[in-house]
N, C-alpha and C positions, 0 to 999 in steps of 0.2 A: 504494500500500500504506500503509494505516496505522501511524503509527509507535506500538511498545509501551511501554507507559505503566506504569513502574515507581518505586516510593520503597524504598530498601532505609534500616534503621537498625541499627546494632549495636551494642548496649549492651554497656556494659563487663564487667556480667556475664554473659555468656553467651546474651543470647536477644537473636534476630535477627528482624528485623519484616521480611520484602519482600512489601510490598502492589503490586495494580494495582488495588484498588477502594476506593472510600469510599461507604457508606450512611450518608443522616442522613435523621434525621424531619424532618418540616414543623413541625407546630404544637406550639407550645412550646419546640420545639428552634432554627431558623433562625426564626422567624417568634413574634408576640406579637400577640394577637388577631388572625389573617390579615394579618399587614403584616409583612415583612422586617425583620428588626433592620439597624441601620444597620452596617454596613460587610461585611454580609454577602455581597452579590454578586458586587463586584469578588475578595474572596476566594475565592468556588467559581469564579468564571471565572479565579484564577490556578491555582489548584488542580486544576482540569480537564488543565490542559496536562500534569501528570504524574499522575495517577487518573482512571482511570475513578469517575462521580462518578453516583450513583443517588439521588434525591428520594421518599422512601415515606410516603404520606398515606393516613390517611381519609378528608380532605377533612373536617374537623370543621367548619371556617369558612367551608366550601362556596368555594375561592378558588383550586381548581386548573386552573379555565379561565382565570382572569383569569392567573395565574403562569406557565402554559404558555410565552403568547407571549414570557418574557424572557428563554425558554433556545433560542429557536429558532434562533438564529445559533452555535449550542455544542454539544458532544455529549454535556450535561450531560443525564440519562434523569430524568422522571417518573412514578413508576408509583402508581397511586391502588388504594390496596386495595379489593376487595370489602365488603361489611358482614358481620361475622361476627368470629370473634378473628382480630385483626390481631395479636399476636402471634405467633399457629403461622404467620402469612403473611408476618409478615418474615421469621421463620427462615426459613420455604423458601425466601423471596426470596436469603435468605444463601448458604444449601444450594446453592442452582441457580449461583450466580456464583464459587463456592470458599472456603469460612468460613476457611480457611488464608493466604489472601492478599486479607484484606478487614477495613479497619476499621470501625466503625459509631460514630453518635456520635447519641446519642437522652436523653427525660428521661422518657419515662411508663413505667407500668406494662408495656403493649405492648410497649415496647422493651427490657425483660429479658432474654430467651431470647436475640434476637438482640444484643442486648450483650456477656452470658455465652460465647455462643460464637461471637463472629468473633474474628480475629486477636486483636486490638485492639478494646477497648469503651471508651468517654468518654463521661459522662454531664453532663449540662449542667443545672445548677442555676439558674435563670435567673426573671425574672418571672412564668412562670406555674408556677415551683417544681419539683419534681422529685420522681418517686415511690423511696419509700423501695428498693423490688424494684429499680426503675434503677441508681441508688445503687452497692448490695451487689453488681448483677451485672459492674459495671463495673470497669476496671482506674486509673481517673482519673476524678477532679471539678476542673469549670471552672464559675467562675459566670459565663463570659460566651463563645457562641459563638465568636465573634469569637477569643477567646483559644485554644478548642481547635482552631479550625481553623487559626491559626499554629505549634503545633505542628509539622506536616507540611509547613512550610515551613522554619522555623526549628526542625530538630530534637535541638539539642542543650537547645532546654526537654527535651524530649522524654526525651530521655537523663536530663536531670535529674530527672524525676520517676521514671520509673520504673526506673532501674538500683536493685540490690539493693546 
C-alpha cells in the first residue's frame, strides 16, 4: 500500500494549507530554455517523498522526451498538454486532482487560472520573466524556483510570508 503523502501548514492566522499535491510548469518555471535550473531536481525528488508532484508542459522547447527518463525511478507525473489553451487544461488538470489540497507554482500567462484557484498559487519570476496575469493571480512571488520550492520544506518561510 502506498503510503499518503501529506504537508499540512497552519498559519497563525487562521488559514490552514493541507496539500497532497504540487503542480508546476516546465518552461520558465523549473527549466530556462529547456535545461533545469540548477538545484532543481534533487528538490522535486525531496519533495516527492511528501506530495504528490505533477510536471505540466506544452513542450515549448520540445524536451519532454528527453526529461521523461529523469523521473523514471520517482512517482514524480508528466503530463504534456495538448495544443490549444493550456490554460483551461491546467485548471482541469487542477479540477481532476482537488484544487483544495493542491498547490501550483507557474510564471506564464497559462498558468493564471490554475494559480488563482489551487490551494496555494507561487509565481516564479525568474529569467525568462513572468506574466503580469501570473503575478496578480498568485498568493507569493519568488525570483528563484529553487526558493519557492523550499518553502514546503522549510515552512515556517512559509508562514512568514503569508500569515496576515
Amino acid at each position: 500500500m502506498a503510503a499518503i503523502k501529506n504537508l499540512e501548514v497552519d498559519l497563525p492566522c487562521g488559514i490552514f494549507y493541507n496539500l497532497t499535491n504540487l503542480i508546476l510548469d516546465l518552461n520558465g518555471t523549473l527549466t530556462v530554455d529547456g535545461h533545469f535550473i540548477e538545484g532543481v531536481l534533487p528538490r522535486l525528488r525531496e519533495l516527492s517523498q511528501f506530495l504528490n508532484i505533477f510536471i505540466l508542459t506544452a513542450d515549448t522547447n520540445q524536451t519532454v522526451d528527453e526529461i521523461t527518463p529523469l523521473f523514471q525511478d520517482t512517482d514524480i507525473k508528466i503530463h504534456k498538454l495538448e495544443s490549444g489553451r493550456g490554460d483551461i487544461q491546467k485548471l482541469s488538470f487542477l479540477e481532476k486532482i482537488g484544487r483544495e489540497k493542491t498547490a501550483a507554482i507557474g510564471n506564464g500567462t497559462n498558468d493564471a487560472l490554475m494559480l488563482r484557484e489551487a490551494a496555494l498559487g507561487i509565481c516564479v519570476l525568474g529569467p525568462e520573466g513572468a506574466a503580469v496575469d501570473a503575478i496578480h493571480a498568485s498568493r507569493a512571488l519568488f525570483l528563484n524556483i529553487c526558493d519557492a520550492l523550499d518553502i514546503f520544506v522549510k515552512t515556517n518561510r512559509l508562514i512568514a510570508t503569508l500569515r496576515k
